[in-house]
FIKOLKE-877834 format. One record per residue: x negated, z, y negated of N, C-alpha, C, CB in turn; residue number from 1. Coordinates in nm, 2 decimals. Glycine has a CB too. Layout:
N
+--------+--------+--------+--------+--------+--------+--------+--------+--------+--------+--------+--------+-----+
!    npx !    npz !    npy !   capx !   capz !   capy !    cpx !    cpz !    cpy !   cbpx !   cbpz !   cbpy !   i !
+--------+--------+--------+--------+--------+--------+--------+--------+--------+--------+--------+--------+-----+
!      X !      Z !      Y !      X !      Z !      Y !      X !      Z !      Y !      X !      Z !      Y ! NUM !
...
+--------+--------+--------+--------+--------+--------+--------+--------+--------+--------+--------+--------+-----+
//
This chain:
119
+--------+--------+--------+--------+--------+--------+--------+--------+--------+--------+--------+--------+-----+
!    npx !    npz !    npy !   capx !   capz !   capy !    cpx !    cpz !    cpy !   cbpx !   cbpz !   cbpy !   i !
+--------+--------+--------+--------+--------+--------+--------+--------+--------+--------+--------+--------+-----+
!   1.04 !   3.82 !  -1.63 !   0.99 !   3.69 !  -1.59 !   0.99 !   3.68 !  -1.43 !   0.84 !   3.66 !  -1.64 !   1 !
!   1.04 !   3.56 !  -1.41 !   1.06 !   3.56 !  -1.23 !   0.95 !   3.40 !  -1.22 !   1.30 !   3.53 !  -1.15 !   2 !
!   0.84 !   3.44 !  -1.15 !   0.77 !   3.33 !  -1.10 !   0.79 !   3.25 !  -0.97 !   0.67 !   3.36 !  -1.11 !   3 !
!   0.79 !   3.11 !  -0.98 !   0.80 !   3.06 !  -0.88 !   0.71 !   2.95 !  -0.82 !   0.91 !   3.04 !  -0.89 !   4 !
!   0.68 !   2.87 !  -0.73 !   0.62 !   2.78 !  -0.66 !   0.69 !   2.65 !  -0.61 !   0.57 !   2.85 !  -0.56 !   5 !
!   0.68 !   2.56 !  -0.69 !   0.77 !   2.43 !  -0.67 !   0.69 !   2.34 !  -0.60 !   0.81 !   2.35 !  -0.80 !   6 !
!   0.72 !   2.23 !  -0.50 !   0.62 !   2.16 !  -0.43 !   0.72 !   1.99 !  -0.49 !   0.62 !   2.21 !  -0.23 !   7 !
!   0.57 !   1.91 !  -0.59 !   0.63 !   1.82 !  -0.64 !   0.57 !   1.70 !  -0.58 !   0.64 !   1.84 !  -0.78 !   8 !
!   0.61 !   1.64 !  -0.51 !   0.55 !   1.54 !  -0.45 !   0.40 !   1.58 !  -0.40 !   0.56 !   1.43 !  -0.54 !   9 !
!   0.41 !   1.69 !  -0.26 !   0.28 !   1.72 !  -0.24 !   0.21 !   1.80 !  -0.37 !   0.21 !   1.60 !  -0.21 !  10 !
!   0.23 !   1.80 !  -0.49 !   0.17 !   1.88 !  -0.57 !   0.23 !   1.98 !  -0.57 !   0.14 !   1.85 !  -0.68 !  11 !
!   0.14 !   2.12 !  -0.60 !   0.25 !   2.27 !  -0.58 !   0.21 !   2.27 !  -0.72 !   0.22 !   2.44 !  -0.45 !  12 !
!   0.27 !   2.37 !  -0.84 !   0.35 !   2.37 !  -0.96 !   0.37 !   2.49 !  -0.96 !   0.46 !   2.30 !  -0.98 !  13 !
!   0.33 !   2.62 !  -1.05 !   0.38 !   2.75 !  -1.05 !   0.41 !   2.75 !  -1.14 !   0.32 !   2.84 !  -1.03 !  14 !
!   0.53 !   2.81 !  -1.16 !   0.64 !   2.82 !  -1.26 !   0.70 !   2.92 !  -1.29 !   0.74 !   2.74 !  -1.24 !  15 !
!   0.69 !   2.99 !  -1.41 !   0.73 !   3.12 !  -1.44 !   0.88 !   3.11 !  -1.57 !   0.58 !   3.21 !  -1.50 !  16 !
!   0.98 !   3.18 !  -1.55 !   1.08 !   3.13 !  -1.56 !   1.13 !   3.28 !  -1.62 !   1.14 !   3.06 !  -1.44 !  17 !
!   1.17 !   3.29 !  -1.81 !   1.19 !   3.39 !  -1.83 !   1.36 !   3.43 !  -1.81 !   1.13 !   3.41 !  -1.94 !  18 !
!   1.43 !   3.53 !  -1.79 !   1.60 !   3.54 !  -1.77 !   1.59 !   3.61 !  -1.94 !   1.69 !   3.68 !  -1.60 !  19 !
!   1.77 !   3.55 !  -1.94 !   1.79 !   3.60 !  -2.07 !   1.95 !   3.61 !  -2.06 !   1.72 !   3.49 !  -2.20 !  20 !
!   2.01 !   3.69 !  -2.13 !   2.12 !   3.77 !  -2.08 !   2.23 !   3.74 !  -2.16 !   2.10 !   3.92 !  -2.08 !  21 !
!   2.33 !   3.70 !  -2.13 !   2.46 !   3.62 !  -2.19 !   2.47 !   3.61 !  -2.33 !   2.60 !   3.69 !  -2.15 !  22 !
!   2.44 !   3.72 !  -2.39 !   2.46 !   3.71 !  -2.57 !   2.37 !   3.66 !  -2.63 !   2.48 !   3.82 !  -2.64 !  23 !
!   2.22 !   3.59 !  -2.60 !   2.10 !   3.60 !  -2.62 !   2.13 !   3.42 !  -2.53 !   2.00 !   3.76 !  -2.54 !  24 !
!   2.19 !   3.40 !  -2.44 !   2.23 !   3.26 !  -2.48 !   2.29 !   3.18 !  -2.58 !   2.29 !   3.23 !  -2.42 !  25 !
!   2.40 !   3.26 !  -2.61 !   2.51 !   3.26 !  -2.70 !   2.43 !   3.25 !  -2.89 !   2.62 !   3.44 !  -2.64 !  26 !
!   2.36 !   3.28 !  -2.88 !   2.27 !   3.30 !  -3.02 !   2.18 !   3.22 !  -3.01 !   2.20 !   3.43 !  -3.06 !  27 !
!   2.11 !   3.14 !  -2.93 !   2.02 !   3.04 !  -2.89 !   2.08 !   2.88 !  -3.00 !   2.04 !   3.03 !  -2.70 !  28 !
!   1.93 !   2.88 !  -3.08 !   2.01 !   2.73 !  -3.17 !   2.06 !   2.62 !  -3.09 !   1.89 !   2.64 !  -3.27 !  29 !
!   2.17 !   2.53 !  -3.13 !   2.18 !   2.43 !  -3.02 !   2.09 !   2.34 !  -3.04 !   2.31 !   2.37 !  -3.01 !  30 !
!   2.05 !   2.25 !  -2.98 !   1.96 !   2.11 !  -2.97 !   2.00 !   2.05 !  -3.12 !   2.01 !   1.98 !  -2.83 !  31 !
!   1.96 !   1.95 !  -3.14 !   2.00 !   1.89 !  -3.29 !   2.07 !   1.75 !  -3.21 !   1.83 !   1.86 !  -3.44 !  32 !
!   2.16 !   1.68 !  -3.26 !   2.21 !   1.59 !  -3.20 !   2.13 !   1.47 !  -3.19 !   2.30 !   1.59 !  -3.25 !  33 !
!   2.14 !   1.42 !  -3.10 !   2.05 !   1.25 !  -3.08 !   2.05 !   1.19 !  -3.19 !   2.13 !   1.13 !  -2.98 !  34 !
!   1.98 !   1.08 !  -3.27 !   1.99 !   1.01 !  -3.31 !   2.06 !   0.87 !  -3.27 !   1.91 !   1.03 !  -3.34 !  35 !
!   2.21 !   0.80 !  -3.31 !   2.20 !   0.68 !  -3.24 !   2.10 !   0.54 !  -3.25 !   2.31 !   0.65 !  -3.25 !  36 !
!   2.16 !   0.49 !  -3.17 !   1.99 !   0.41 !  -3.12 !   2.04 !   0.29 !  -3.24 !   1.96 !   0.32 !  -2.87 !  37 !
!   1.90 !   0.22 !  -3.30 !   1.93 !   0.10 !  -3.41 !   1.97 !   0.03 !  -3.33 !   1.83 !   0.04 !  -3.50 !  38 !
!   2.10 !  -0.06 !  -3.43 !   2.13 !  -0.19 !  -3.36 !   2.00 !  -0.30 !  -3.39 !   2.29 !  -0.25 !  -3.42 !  39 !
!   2.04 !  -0.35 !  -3.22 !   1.92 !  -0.46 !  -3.19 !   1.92 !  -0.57 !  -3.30 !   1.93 !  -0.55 !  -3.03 !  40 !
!   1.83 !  -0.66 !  -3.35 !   1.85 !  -0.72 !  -3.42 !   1.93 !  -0.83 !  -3.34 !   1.74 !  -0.74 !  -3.49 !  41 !
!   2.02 !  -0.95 !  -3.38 !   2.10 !  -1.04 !  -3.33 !   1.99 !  -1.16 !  -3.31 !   2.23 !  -1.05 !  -3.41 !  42 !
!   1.97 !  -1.24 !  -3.26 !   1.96 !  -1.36 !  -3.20 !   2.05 !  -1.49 !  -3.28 !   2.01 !  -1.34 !  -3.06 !  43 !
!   1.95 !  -1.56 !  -3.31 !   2.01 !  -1.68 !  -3.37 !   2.10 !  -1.77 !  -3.30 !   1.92 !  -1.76 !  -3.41 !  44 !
!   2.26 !  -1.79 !  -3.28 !   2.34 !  -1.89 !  -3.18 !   2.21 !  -2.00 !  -3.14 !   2.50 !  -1.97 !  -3.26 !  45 !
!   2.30 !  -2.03 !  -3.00 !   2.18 !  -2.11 !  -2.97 !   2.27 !  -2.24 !  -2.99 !   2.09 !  -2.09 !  -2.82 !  46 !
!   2.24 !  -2.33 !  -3.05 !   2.30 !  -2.47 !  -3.11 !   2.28 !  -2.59 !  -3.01 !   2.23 !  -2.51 !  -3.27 !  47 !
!   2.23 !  -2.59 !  -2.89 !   2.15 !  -2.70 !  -2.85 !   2.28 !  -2.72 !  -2.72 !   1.95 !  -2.65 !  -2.80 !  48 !
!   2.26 !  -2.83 !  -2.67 !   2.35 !  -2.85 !  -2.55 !   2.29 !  -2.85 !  -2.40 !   2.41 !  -2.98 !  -2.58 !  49 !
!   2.38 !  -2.76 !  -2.30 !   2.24 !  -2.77 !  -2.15 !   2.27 !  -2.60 !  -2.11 !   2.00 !  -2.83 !  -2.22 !  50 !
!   2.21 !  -2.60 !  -2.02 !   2.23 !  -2.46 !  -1.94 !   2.15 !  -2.35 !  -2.03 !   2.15 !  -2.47 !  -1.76 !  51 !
!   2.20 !  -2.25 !  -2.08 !   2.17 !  -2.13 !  -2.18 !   2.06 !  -2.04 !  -2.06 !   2.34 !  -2.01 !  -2.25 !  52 !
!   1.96 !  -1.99 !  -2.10 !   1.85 !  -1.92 !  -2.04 !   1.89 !  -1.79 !  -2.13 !   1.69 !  -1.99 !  -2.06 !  53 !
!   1.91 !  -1.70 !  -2.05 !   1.95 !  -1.55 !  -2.11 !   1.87 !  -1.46 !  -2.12 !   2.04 !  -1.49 !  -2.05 !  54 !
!   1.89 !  -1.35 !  -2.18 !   1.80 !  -1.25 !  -2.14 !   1.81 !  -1.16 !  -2.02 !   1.80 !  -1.17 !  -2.23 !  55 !
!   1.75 !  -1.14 !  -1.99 !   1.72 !  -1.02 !  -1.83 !   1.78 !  -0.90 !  -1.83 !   1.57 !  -0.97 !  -1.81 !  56 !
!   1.77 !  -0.85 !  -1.96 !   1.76 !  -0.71 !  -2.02 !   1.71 !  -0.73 !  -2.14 !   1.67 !  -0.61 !  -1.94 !  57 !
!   1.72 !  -0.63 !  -2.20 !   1.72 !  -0.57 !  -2.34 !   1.51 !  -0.59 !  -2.34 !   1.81 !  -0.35 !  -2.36 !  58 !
!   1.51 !  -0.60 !  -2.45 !   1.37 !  -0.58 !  -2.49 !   1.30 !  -0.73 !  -2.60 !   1.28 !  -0.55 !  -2.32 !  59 !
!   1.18 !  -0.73 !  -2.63 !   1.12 !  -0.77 !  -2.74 !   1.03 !  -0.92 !  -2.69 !   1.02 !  -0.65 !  -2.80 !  60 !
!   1.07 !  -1.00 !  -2.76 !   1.00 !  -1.14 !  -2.74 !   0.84 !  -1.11 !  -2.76 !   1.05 !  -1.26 !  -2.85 !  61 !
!   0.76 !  -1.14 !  -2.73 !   0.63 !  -1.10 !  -2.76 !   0.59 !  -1.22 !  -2.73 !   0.56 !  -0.99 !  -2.69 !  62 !
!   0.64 !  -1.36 !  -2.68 !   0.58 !  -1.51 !  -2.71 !   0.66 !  -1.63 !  -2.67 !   0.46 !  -1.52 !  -2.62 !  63 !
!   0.64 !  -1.73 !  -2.75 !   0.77 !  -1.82 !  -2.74 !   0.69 !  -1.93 !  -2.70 !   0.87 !  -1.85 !  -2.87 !  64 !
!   0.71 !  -1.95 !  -2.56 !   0.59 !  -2.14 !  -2.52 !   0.65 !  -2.23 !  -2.57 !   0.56 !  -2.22 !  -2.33 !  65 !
!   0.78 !  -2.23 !  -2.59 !   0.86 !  -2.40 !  -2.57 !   0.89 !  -2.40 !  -2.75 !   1.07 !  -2.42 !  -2.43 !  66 !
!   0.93 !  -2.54 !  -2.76 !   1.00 !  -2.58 !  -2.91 !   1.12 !  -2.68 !  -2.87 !   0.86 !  -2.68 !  -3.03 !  67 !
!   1.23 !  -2.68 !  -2.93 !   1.29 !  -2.78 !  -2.92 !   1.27 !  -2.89 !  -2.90 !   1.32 !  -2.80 !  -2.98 !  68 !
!   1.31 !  -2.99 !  -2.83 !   1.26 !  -3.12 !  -2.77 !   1.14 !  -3.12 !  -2.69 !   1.24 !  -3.21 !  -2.87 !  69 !
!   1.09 !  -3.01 !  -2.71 !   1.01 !  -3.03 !  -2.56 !   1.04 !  -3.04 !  -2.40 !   0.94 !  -2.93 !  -2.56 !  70 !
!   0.96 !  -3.11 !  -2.30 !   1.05 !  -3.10 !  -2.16 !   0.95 !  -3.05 !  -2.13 !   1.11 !  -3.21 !  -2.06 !  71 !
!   1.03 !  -2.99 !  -1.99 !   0.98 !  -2.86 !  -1.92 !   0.99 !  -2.89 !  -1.80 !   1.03 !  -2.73 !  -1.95 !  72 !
!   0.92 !  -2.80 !  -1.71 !   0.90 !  -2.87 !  -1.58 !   0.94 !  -2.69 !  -1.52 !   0.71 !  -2.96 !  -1.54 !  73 !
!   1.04 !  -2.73 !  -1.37 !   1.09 !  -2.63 !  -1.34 !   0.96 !  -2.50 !  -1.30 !   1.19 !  -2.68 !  -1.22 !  74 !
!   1.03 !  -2.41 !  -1.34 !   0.94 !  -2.23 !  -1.30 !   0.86 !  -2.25 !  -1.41 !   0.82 !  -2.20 !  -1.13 !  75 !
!   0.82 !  -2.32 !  -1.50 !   0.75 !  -2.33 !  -1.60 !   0.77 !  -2.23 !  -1.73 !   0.78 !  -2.44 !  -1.62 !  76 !
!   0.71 !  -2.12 !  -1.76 !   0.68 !  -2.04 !  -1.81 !   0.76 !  -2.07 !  -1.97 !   0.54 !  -2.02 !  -1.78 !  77 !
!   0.86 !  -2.00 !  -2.02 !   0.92 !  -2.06 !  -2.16 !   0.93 !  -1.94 !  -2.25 !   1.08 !  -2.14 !  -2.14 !  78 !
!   0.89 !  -1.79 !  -2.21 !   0.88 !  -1.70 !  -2.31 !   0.81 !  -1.56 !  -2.23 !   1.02 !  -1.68 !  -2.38 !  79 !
!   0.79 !  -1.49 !  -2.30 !   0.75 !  -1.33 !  -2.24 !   0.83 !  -1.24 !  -2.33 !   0.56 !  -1.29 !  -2.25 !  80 !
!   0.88 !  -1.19 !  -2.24 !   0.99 !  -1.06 !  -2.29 !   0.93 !  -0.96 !  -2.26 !   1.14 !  -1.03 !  -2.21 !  81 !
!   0.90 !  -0.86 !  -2.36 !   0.82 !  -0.71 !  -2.33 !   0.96 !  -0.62 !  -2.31 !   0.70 !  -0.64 !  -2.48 !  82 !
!   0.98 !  -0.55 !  -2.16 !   1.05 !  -0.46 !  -2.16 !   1.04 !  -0.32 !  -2.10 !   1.13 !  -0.52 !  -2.12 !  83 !
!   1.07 !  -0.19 !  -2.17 !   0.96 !  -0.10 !  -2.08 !   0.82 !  -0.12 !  -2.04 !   1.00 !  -0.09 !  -1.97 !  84 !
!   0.75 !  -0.13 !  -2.16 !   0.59 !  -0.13 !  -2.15 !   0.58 !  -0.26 !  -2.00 !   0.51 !   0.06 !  -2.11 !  85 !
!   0.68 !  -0.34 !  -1.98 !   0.61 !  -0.45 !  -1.91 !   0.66 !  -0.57 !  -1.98 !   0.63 !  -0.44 !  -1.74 !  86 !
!   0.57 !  -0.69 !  -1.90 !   0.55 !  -0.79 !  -1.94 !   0.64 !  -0.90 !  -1.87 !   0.42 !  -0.81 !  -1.94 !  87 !
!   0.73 !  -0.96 !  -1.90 !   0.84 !  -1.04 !  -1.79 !   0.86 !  -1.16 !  -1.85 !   0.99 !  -0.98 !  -1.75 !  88 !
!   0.80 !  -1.26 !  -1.76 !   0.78 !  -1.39 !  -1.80 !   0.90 !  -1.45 !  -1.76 !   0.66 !  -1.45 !  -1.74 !  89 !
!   0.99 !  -1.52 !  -1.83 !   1.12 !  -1.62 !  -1.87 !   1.11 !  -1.71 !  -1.84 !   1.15 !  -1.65 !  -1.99 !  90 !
!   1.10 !  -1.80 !  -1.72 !   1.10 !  -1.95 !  -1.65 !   1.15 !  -2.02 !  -1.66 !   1.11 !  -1.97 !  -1.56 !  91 !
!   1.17 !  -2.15 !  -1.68 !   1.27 !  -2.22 !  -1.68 !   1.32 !  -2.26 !  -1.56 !   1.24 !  -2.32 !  -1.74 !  92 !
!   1.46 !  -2.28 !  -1.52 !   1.53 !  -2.24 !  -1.39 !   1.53 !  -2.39 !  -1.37 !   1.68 !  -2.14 !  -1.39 !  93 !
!   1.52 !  -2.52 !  -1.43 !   1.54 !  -2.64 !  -1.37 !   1.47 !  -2.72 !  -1.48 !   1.71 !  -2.69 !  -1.33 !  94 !
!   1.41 !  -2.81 !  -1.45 !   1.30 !  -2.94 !  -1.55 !   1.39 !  -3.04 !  -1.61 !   1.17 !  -3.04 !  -1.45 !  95 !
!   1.39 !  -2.99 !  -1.75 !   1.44 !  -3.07 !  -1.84 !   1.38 !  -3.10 !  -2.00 !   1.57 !  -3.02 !  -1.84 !  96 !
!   1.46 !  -3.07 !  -2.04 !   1.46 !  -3.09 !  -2.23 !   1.48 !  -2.98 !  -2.31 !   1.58 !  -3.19 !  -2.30 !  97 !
!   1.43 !  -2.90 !  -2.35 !   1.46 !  -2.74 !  -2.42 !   1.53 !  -2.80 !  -2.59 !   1.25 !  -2.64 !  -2.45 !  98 !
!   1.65 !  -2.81 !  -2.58 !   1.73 !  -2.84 !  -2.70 !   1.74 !  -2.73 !  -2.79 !   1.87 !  -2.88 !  -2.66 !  99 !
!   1.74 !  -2.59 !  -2.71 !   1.75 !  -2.50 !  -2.88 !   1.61 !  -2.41 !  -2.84 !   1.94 !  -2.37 !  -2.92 ! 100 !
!   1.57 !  -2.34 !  -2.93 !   1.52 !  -2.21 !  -2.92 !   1.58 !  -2.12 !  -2.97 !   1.41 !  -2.19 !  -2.95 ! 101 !
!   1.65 !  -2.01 !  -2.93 !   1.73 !  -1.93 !  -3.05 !   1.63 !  -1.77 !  -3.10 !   1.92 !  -1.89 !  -2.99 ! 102 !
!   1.54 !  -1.76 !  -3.02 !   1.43 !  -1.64 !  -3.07 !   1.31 !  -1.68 !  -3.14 !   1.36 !  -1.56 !  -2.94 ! 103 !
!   1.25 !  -1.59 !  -3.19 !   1.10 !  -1.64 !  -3.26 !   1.05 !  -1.48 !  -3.22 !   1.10 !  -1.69 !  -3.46 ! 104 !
!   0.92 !  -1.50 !  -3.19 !   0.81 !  -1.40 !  -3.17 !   0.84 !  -1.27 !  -3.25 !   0.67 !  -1.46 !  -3.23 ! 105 !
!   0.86 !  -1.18 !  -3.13 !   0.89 !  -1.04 !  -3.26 !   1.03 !  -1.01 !  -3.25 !   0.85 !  -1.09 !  -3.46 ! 106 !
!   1.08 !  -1.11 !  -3.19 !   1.25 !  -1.08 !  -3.24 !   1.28 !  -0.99 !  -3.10 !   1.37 !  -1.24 !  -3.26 ! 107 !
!   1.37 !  -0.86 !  -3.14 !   1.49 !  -0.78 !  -3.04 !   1.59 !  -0.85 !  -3.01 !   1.56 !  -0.67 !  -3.10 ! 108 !
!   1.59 !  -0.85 !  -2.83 !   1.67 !  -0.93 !  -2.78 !   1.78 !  -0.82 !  -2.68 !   1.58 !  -1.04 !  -2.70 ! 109 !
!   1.92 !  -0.84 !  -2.69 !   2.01 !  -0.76 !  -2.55 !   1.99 !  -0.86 !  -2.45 !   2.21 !  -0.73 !  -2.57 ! 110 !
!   2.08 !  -0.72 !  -2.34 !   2.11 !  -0.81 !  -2.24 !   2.17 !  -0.93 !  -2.22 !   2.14 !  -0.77 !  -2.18 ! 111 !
!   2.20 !  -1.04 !  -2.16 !   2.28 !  -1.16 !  -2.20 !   2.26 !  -1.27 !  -2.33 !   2.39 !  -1.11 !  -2.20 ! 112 !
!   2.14 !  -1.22 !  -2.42 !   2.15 !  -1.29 !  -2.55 !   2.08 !  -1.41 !  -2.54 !   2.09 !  -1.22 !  -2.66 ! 113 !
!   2.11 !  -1.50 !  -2.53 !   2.09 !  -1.66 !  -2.53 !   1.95 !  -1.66 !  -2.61 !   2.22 !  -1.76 !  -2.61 ! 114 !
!   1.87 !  -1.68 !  -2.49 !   1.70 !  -1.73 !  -2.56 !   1.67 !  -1.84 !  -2.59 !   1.58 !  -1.71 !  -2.48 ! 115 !
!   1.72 !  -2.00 !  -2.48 !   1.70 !  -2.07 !  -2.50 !   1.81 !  -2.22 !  -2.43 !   1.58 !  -2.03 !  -2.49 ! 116 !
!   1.82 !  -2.33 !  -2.44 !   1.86 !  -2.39 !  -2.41 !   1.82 !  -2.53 !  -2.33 !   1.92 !  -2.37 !  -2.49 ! 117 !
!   1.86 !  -2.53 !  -2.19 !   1.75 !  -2.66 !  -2.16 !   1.88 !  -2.73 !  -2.05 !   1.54 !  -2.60 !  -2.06 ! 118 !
!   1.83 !  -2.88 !  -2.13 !   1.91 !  -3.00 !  -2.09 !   1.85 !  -3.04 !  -1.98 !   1.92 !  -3.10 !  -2.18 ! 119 !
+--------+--------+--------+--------+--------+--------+--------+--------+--------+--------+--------+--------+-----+
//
């Protein structure tokens, strides 16, 4: 065992570190392979006509303000995307007419996947 002293951001860390000798690697189980990641669920096309509001990034609708035919007034709050344990609120980029919604509450969204549509 060879011990050592790491300095991790101002915290020091003692760390003891056993050696193990070429054949004794070589016999060591490998990792088990990753699992690949589920495909996101898809997003309903968005059917409505007017500038498409996208997604940011990958992650989970957790609230839908607007409905179809509703108007909206610019910066006006039109969904919350949970991504990485945070909370990122979906604005509307200009005051109009929300023609589609293509998410509902709950739904997995990618990056680029058309949330909503406003005239």
């Amino acid at each position: 065992m060879k011990n050592y002293r790491v300095n991790v951001n101002g915290t020091v860390y003692e760390v003891a570190i056993e050696e193990i000798s070429a054949s004794e690697a070589k016999t060591a189980s490998a990792p088990a392979p990753a699992a690949a990641p589920a495909e996101p669920a898809k997003s309903a096309p968005a059917s409505g006509s007017g500038e498409k509001i996208t997604a940011p990034m990958q992650g989970n609708i957790l609230s839908v303000n607007v409905s179809a035919g509703q108007t909206v007034k610019s910066g006006e709050v039109l969904m919350v995307l949970e991504a990485m344990k945070m909370e990122n609120e979906i604005m509307a980029p200009k005051a109009g007419k929300v023609t589609s919604v293509s998410v509902s509450k709950g739904a997995s969204v990618a990056t680029g996947d058309v949330l909503c549509t406003i005239e």
